[in-house]
CHARMM internal coordinates of N, CA and C (Angstrom, degrees):
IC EDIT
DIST 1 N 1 CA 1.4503
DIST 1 CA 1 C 1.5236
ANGL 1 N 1 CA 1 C 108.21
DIST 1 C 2 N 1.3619
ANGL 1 CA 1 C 2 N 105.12
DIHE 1 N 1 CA 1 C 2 N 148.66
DIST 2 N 2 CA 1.4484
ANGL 1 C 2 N 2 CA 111.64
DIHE 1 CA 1 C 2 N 2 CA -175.22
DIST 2 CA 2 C 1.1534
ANGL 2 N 2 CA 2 C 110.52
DIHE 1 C 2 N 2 CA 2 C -123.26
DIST 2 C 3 N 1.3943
ANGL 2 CA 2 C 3 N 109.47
DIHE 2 N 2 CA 2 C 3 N 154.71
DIST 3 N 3 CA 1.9015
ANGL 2 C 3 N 3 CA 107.31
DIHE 2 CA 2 C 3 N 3 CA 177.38
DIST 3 CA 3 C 1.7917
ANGL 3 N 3 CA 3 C 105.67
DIHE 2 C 3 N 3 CA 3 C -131.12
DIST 3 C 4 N 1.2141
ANGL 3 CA 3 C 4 N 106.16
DIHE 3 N 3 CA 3 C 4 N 138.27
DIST 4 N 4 CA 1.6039
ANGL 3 C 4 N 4 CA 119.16
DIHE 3 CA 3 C 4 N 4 CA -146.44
DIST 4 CA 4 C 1.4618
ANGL 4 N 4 CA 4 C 110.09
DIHE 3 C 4 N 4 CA 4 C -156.07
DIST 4 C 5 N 1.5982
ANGL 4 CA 4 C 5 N 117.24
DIHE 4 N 4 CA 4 C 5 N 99.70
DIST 5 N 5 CA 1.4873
ANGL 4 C 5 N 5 CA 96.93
DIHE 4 CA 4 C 5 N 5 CA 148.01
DIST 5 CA 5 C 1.7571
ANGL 5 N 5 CA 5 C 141.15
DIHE 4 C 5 N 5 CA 5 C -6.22
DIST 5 C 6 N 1.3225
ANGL 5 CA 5 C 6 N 123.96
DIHE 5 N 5 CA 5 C 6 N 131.01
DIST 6 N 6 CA 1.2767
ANGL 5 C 6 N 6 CA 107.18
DIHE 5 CA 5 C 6 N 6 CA -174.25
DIST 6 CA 6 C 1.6763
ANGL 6 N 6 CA 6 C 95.35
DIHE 5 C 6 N 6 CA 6 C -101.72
DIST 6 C 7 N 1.6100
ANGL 6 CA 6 C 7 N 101.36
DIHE 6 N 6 CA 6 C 7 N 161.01
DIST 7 N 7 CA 1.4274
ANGL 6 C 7 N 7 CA 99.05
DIHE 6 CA 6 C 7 N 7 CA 175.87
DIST 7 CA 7 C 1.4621
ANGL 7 N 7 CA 7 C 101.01
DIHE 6 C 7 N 7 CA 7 C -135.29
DIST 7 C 8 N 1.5109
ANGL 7 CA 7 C 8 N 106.96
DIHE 7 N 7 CA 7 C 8 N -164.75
DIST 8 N 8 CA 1.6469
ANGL 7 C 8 N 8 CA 109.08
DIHE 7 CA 7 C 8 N 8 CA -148.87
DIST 8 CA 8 C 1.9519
ANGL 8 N 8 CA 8 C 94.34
DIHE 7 C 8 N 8 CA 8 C -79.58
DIST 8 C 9 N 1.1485
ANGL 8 CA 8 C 9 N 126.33
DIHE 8 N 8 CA 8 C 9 N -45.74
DIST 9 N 9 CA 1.5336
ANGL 8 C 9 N 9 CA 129.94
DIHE 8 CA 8 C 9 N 9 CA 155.92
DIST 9 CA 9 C 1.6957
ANGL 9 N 9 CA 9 C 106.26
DIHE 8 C 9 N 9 CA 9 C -13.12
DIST 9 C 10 N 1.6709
ANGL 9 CA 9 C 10 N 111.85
DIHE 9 N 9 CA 9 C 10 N -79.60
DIST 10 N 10 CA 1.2175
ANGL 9 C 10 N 10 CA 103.13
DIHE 9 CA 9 C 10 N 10 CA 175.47
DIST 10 CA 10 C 1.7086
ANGL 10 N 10 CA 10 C 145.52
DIHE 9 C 10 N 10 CA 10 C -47.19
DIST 10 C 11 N 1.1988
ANGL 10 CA 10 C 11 N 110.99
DIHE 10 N 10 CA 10 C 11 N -18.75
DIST 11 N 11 CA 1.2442
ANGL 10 C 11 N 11 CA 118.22
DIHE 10 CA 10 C 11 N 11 CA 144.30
DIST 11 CA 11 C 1.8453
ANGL 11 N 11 CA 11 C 127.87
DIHE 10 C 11 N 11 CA 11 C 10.72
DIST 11 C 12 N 1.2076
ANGL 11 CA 11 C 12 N 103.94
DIHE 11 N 11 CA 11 C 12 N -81.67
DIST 12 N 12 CA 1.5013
ANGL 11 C 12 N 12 CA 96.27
DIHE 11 CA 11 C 12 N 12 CA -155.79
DIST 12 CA 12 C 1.5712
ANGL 12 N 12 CA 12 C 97.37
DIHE 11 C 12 N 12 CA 12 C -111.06
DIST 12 C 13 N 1.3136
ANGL 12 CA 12 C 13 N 105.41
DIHE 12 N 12 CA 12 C 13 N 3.97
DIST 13 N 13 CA 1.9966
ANGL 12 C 13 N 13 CA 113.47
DIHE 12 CA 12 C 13 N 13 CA 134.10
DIST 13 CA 13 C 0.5162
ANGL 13 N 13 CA 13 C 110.60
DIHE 12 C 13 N 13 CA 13 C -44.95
DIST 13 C 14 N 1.9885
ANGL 13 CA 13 C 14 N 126.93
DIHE 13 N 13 CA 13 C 14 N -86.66
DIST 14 N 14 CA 1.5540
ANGL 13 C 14 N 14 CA 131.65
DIHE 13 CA 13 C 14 N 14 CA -171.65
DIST 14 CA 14 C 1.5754
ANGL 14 N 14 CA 14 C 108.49
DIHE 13 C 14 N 14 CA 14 C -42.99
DIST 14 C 15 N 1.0659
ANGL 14 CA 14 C 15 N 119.52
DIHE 14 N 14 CA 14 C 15 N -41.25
DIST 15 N 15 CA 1.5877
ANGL 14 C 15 N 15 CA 104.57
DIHE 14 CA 14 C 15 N 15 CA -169.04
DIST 15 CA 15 C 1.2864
ANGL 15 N 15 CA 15 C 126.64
DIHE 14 C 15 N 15 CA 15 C -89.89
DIST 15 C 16 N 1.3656
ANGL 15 CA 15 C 16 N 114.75
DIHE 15 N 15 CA 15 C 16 N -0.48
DIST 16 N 16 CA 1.2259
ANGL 15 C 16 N 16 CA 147.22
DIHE 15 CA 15 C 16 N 16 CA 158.29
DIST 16 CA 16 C 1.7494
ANGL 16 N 16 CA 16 C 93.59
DIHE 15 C 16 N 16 CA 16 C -62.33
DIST 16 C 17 N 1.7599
ANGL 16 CA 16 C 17 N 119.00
DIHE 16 N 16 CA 16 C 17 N -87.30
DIST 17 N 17 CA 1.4622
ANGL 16 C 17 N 17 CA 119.00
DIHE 16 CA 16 C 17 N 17 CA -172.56
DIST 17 CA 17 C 1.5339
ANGL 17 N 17 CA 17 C 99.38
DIHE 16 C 17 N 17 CA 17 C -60.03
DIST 17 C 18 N 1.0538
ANGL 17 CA 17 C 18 N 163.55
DIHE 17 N 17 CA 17 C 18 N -53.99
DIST 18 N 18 CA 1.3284
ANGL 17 C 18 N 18 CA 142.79
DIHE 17 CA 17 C 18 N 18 CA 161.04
DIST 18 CA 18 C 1.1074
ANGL 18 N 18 CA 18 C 139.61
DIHE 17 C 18 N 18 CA 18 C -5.09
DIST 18 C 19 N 1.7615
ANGL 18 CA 18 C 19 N 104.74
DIHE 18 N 18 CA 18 C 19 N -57.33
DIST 19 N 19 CA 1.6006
ANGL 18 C 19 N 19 CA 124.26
DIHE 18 CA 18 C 19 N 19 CA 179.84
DIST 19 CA 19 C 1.9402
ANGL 19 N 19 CA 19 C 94.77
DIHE 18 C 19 N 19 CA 19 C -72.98
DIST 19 C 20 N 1.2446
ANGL 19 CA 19 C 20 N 131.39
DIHE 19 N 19 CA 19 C 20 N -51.70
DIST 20 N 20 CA 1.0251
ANGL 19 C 20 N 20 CA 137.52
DIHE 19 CA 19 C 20 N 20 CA 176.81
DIST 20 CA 20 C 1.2961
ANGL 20 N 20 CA 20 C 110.74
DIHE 19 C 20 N 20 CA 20 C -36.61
DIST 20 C 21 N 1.1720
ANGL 20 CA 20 C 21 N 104.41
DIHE 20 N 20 CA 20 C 21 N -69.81
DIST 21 N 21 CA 1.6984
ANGL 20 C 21 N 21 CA 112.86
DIHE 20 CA 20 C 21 N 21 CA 177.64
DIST 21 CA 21 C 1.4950
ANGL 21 N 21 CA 21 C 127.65
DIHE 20 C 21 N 21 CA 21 C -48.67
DIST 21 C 22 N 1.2572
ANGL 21 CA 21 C 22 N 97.42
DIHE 21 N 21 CA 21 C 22 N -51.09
DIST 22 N 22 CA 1.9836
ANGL 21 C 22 N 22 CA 112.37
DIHE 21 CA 21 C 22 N 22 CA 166.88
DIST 22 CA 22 C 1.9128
ANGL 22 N 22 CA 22 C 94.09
DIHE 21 C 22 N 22 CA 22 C -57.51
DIST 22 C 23 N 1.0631
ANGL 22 CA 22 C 23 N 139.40
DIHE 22 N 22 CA 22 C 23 N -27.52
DIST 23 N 23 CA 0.8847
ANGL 22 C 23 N 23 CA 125.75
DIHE 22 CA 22 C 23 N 23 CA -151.31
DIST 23 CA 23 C 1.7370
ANGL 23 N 23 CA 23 C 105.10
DIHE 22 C 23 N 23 CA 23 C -93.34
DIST 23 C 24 N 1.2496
ANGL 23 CA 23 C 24 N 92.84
DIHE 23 N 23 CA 23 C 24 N -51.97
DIST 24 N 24 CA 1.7979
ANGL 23 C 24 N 24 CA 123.94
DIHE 23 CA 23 C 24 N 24 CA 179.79
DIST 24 CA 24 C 1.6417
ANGL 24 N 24 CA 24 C 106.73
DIHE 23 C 24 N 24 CA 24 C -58.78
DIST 24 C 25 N 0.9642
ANGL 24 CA 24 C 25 N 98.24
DIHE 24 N 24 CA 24 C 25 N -48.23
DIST 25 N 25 CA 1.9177
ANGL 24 C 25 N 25 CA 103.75
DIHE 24 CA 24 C 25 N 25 CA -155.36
DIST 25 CA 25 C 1.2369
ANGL 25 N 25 CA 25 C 89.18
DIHE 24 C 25 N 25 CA 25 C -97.85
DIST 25 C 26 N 1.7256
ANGL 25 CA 25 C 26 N 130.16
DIHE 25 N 25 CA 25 C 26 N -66.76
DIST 26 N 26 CA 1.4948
ANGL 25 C 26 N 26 CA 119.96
DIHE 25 CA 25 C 26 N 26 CA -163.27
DIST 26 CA 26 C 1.0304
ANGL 26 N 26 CA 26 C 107.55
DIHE 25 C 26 N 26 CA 26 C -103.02
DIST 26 C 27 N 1.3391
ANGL 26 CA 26 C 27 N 143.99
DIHE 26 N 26 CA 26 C 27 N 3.27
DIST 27 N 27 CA 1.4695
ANGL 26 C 27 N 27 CA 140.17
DIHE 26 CA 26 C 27 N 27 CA 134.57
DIST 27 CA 27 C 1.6557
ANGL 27 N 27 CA 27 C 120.35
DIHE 26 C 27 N 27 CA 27 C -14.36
DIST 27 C 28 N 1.2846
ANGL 27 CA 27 C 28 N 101.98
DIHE 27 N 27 CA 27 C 28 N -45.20
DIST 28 N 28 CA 1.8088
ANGL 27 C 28 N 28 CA 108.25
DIHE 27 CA 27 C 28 N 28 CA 173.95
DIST 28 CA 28 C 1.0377
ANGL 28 N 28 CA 28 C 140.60
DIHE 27 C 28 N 28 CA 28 C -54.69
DIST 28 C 29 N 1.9222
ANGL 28 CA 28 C 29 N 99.87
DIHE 28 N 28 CA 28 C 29 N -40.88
DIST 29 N 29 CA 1.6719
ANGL 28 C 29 N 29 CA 122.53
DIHE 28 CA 28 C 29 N 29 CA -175.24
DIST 29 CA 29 C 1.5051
ANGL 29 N 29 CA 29 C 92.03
DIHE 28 C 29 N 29 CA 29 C -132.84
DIST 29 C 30 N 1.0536
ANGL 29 CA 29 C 30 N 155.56
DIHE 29 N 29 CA 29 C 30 N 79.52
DIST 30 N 30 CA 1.3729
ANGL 29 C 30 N 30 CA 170.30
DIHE 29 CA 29 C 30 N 30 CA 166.25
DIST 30 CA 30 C 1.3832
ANGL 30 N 30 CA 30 C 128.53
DIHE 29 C 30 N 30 CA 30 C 175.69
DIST 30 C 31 N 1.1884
ANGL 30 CA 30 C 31 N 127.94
DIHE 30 N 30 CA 30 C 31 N 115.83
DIST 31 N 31 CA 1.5715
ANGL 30 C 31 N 31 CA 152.56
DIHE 30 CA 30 C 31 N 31 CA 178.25
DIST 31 CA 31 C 1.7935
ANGL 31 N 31 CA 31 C 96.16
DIHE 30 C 31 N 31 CA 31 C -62.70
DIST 31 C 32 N 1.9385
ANGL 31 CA 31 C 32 N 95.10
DIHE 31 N 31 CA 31 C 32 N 123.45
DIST 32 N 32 CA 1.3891
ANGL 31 C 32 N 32 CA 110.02
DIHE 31 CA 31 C 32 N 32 CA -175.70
DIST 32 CA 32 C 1.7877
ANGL 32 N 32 CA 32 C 105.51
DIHE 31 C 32 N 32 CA 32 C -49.45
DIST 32 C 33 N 1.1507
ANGL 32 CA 32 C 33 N 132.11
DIHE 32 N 32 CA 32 C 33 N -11.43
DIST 33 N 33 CA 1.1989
ANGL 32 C 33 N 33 CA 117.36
DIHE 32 CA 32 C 33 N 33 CA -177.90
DIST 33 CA 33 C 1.7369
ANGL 33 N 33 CA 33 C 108.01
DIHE 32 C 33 N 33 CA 33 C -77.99
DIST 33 C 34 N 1.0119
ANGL 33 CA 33 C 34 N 111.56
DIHE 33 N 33 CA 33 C 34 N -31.78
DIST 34 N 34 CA 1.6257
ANGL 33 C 34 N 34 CA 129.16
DIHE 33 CA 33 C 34 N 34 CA -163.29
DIST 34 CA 34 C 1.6821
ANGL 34 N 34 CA 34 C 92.47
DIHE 33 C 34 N 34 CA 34 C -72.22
DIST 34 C 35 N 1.7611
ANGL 34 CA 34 C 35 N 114.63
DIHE 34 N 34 CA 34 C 35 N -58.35
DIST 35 N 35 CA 1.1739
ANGL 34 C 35 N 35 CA 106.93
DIHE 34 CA 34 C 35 N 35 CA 166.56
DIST 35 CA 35 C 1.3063
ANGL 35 N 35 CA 35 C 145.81
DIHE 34 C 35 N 35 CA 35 C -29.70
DIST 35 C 36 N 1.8738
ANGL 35 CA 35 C 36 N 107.20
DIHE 35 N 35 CA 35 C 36 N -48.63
DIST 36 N 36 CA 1.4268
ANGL 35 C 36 N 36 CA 142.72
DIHE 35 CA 35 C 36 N 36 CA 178.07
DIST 36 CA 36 C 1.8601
ANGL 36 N 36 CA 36 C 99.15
DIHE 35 C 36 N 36 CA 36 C -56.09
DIST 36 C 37 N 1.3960
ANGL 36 CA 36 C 37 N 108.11
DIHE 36 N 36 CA 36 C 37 N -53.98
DIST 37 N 37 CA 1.3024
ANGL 36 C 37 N 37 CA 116.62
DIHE 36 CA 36 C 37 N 37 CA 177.48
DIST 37 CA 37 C 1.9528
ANGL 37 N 37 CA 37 C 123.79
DIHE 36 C 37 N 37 CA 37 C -56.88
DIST 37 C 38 N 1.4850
ANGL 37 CA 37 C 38 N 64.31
DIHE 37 N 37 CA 37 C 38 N -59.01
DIST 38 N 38 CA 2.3465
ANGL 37 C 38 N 38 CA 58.54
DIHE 37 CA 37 C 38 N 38 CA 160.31
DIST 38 CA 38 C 1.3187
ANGL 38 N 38 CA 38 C 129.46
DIHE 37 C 38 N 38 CA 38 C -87.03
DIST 38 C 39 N 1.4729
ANGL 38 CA 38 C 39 N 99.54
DIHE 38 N 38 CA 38 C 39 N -7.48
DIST 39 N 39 CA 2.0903
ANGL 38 C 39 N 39 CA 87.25
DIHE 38 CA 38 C 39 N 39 CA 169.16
DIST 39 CA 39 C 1.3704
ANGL 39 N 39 CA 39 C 112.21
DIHE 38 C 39 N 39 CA 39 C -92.53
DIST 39 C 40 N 1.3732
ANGL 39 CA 39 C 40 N 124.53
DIHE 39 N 39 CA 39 C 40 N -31.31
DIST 40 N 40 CA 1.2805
ANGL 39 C 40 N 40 CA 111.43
DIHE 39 CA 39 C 40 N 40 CA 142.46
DIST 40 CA 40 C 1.1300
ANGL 40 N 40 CA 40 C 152.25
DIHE 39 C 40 N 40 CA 40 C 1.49
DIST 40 C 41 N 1.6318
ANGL 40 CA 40 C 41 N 102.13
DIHE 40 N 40 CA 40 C 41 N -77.71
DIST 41 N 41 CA 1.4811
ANGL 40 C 41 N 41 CA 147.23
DIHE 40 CA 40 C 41 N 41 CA 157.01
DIST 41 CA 41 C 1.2433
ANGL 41 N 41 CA 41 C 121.29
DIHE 40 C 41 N 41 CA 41 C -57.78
DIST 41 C 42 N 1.3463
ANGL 41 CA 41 C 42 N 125.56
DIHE 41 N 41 CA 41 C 42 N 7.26
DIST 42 N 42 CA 1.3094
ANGL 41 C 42 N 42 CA 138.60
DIHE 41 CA 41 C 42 N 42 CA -166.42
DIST 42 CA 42 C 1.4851
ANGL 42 N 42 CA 42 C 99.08
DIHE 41 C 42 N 42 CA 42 C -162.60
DIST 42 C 43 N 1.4416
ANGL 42 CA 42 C 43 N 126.65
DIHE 42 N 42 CA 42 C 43 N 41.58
DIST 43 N 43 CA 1.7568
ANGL 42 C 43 N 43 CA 111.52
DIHE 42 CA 42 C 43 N 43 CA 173.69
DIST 43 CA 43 C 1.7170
ANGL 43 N 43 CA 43 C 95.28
DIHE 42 C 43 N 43 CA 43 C -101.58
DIST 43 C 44 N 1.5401
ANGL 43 CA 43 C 44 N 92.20
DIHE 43 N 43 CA 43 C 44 N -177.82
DIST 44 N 44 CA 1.7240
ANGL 43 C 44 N 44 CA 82.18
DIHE 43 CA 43 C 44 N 44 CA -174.94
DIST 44 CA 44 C 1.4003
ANGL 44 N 44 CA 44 C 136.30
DIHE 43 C 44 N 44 CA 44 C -89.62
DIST 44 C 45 N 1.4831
ANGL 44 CA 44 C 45 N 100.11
DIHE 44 N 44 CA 44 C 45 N 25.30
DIST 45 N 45 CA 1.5429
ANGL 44 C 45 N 45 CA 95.33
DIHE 44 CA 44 C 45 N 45 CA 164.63
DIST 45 CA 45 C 1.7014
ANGL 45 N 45 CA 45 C 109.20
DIHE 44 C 45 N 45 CA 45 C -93.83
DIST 45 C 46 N 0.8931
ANGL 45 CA 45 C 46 N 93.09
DIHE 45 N 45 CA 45 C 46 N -32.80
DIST 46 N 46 CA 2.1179
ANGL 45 C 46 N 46 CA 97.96
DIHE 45 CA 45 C 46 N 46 CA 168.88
DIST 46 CA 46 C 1.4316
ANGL 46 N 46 CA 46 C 97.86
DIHE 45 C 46 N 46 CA 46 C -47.52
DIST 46 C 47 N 1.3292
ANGL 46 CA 46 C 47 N 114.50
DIHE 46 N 46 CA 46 C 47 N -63.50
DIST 47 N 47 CA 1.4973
ANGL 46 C 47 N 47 CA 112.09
DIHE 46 CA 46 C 47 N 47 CA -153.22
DIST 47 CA 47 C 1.4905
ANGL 47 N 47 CA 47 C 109.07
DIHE 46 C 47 N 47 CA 47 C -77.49
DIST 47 C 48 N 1.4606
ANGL 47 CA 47 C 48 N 120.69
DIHE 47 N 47 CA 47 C 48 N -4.52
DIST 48 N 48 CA 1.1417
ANGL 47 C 48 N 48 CA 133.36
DIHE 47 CA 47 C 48 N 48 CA 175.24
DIST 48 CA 48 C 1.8849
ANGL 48 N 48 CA 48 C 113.25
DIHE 47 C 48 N 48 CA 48 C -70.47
DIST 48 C 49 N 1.6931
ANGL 48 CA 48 C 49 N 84.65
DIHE 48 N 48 CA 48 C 49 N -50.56
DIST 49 N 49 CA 1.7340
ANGL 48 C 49 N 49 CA 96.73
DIHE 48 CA 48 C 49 N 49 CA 162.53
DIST 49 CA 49 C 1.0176
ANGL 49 N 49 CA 49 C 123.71
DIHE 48 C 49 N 49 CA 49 C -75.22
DIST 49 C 50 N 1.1788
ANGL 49 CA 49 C 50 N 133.88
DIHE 49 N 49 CA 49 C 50 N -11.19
DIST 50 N 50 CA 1.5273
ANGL 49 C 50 N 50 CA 126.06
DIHE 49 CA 49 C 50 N 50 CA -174.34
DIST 50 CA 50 C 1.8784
ANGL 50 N 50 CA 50 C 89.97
DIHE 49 C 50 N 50 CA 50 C -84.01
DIST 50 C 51 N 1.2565
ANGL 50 CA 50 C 51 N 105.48
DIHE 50 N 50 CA 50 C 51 N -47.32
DIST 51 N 51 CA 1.2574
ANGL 50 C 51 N 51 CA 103.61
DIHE 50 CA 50 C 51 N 51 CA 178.34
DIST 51 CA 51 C 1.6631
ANGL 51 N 51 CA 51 C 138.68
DIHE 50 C 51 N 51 CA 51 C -38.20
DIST 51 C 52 N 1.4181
ANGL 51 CA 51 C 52 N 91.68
DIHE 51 N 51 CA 51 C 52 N -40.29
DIST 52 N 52 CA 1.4320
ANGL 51 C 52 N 52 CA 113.53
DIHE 51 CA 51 C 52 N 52 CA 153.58
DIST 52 CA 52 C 1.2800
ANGL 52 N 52 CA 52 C 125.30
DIHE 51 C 52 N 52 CA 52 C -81.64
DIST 52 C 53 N 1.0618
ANGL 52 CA 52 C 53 N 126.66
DIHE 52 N 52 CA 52 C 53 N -9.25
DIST 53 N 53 CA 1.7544
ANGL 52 C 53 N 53 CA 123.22
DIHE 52 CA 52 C 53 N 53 CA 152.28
DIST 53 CA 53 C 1.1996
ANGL 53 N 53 CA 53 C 142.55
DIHE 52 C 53 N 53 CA 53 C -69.24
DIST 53 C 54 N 1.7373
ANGL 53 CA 53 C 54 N 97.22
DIHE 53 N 53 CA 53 C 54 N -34.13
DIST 54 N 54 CA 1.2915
ANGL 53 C 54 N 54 CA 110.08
DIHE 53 CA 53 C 54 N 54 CA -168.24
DIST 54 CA 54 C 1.6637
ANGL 54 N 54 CA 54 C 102.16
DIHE 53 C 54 N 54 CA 54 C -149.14
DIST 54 C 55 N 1.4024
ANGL 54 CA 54 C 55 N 97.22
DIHE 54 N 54 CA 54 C 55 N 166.60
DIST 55 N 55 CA 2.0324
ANGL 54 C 55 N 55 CA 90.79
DIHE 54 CA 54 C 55 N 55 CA 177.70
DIST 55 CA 55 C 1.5490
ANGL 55 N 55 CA 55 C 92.84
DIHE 54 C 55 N 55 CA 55 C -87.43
DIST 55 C 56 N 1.4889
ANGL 55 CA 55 C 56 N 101.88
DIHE 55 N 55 CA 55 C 56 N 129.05
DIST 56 N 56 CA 1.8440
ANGL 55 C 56 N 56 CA 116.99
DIHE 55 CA 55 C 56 N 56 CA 173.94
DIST 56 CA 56 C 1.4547
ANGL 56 N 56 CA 56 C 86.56
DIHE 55 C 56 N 56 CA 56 C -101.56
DIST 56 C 57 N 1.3458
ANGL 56 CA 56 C 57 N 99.91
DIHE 56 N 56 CA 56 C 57 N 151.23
DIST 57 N 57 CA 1.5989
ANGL 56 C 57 N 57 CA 133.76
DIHE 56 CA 56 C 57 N 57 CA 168.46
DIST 57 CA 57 C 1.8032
ANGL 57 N 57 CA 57 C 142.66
DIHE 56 C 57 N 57 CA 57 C -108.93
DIST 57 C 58 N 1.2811
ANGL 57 CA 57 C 58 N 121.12
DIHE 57 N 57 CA 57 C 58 N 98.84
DIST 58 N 58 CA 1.2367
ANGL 57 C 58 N 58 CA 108.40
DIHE 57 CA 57 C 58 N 58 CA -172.67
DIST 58 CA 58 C 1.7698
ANGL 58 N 58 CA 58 C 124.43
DIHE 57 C 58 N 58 CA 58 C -82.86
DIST 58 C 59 N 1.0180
ANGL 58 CA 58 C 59 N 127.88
DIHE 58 N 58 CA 58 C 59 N 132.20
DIST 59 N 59 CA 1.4571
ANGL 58 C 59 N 59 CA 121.38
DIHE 58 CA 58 C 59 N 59 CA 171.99
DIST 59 CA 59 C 1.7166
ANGL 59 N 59 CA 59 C 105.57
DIHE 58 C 59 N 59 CA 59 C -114.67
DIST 59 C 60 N 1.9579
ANGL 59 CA 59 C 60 N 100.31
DIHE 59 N 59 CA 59 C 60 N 106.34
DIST 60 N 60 CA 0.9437
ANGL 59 C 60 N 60 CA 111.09
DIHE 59 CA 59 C 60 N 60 CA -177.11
DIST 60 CA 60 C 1.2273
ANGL 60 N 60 CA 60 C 127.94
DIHE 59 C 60 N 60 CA 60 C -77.09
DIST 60 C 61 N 1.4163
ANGL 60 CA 60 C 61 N 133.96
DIHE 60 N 60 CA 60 C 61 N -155.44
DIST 61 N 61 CA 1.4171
ANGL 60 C 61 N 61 CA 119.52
DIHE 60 CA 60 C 61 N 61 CA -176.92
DIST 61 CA 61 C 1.5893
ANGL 61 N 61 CA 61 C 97.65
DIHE 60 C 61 N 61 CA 61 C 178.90
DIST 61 C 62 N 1.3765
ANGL 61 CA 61 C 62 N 158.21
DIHE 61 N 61 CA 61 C 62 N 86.15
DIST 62 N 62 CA 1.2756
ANGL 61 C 62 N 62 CA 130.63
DIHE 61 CA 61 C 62 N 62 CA -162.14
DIST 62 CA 62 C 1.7644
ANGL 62 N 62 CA 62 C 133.93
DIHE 61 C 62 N 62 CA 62 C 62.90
DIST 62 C 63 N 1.1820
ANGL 62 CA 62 C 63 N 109.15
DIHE 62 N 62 CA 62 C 63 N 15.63
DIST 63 N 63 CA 0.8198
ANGL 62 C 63 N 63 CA 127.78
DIHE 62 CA 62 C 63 N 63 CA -127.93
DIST 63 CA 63 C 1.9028
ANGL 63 N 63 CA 63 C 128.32
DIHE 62 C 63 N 63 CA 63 C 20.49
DIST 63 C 64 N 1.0734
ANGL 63 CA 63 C 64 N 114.42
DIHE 63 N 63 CA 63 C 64 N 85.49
DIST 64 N 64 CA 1.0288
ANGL 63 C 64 N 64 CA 126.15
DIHE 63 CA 63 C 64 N 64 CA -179.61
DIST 64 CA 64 C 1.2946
ANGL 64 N 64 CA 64 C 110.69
DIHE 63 C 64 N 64 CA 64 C -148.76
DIST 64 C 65 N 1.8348
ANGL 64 CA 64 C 65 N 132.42
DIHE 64 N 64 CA 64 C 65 N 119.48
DIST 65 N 65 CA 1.3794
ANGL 64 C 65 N 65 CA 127.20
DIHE 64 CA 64 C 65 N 65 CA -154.84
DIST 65 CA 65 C 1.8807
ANGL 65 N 65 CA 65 C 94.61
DIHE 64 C 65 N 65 CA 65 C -91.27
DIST 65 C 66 N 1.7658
ANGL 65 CA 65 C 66 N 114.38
DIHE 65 N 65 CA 65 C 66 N 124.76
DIST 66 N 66 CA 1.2031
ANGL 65 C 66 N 66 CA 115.27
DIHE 65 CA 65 C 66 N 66 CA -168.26
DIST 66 CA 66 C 1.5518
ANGL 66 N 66 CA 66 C 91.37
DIHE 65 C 66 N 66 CA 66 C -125.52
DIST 66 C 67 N 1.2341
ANGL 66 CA 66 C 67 N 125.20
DIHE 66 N 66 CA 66 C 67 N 32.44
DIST 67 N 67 CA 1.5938
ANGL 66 C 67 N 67 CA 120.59
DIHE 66 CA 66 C 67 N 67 CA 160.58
DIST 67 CA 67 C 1.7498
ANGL 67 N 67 CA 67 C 108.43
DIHE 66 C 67 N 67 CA 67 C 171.23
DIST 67 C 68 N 0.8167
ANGL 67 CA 67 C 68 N 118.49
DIHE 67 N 67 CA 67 C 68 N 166.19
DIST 68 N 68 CA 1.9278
ANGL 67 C 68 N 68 CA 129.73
DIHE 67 CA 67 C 68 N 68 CA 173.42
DIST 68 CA 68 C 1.2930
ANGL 68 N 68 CA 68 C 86.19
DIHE 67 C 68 N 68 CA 68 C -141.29
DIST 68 C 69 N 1.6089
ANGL 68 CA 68 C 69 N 87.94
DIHE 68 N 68 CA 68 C 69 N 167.18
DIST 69 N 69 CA 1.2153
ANGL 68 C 69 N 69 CA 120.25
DIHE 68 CA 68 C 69 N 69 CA 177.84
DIST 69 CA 69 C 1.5773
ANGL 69 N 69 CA 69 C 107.37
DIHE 68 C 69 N 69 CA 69 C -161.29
DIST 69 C 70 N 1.3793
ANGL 69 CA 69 C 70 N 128.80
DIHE 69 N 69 CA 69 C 70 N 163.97
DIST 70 N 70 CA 1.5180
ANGL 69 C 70 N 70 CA 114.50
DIHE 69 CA 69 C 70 N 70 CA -155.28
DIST 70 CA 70 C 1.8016
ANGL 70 N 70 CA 70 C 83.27
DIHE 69 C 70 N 70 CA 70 C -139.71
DIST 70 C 71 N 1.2032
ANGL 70 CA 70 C 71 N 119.18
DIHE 70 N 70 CA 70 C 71 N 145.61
DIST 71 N 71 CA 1.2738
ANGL 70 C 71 N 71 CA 126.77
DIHE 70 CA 70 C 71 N 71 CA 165.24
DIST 71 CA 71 C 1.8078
ANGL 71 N 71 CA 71 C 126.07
DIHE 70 C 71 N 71 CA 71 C -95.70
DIST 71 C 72 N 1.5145
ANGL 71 CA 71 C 72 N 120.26
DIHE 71 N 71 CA 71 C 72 N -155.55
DIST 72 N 72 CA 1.6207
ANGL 71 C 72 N 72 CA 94.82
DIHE 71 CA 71 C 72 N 72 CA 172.56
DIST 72 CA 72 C 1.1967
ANGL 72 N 72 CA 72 C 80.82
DIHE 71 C 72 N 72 CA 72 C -139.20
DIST 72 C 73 N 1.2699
ANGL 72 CA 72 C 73 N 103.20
DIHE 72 N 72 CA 72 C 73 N 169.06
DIST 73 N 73 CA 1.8451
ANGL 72 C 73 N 73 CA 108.68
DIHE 72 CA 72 C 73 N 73 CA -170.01
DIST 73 CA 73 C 1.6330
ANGL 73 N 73 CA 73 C 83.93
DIHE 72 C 73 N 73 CA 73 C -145.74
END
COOR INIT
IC SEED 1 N 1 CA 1 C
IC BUILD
């Protein structure tokens, strides 16, 4: 596994593992509308800006991105 700055390419990766995650983890205790609201809230022009806010983080795998992480600037 690798750990890597994310760049503007990675994008609609993250929002790809995002939607997954909202789906997997809070899928259990959250009503599909609540879901609808954070993938939304998470497509890739958000994550494009967050990108520009702050240093985002990829944790690779095969190359395949299997987590972020966001830093503080």
């Amino acid at each position: 596994m690798n750990f890597r700055r994310a760049e503007e390419f990675d994008a609609e990766e993250i929002v790809i593992l995002r939607k997954n995650t909202f789906e997997k983890i809070n899928g259990k205790n959250l009503a599909q509308e609540v879901l609808d609201v954070l993938n939304k809230k998470n497509g890739v022009l958000t994550i494009l800006d967050k990108m520009k806010k702050r240093e985002m983080f990829c944790f690779v795998d095969n190359e395949k991105i299997i987590g972020t992480g966001v830093g503080q600037n």
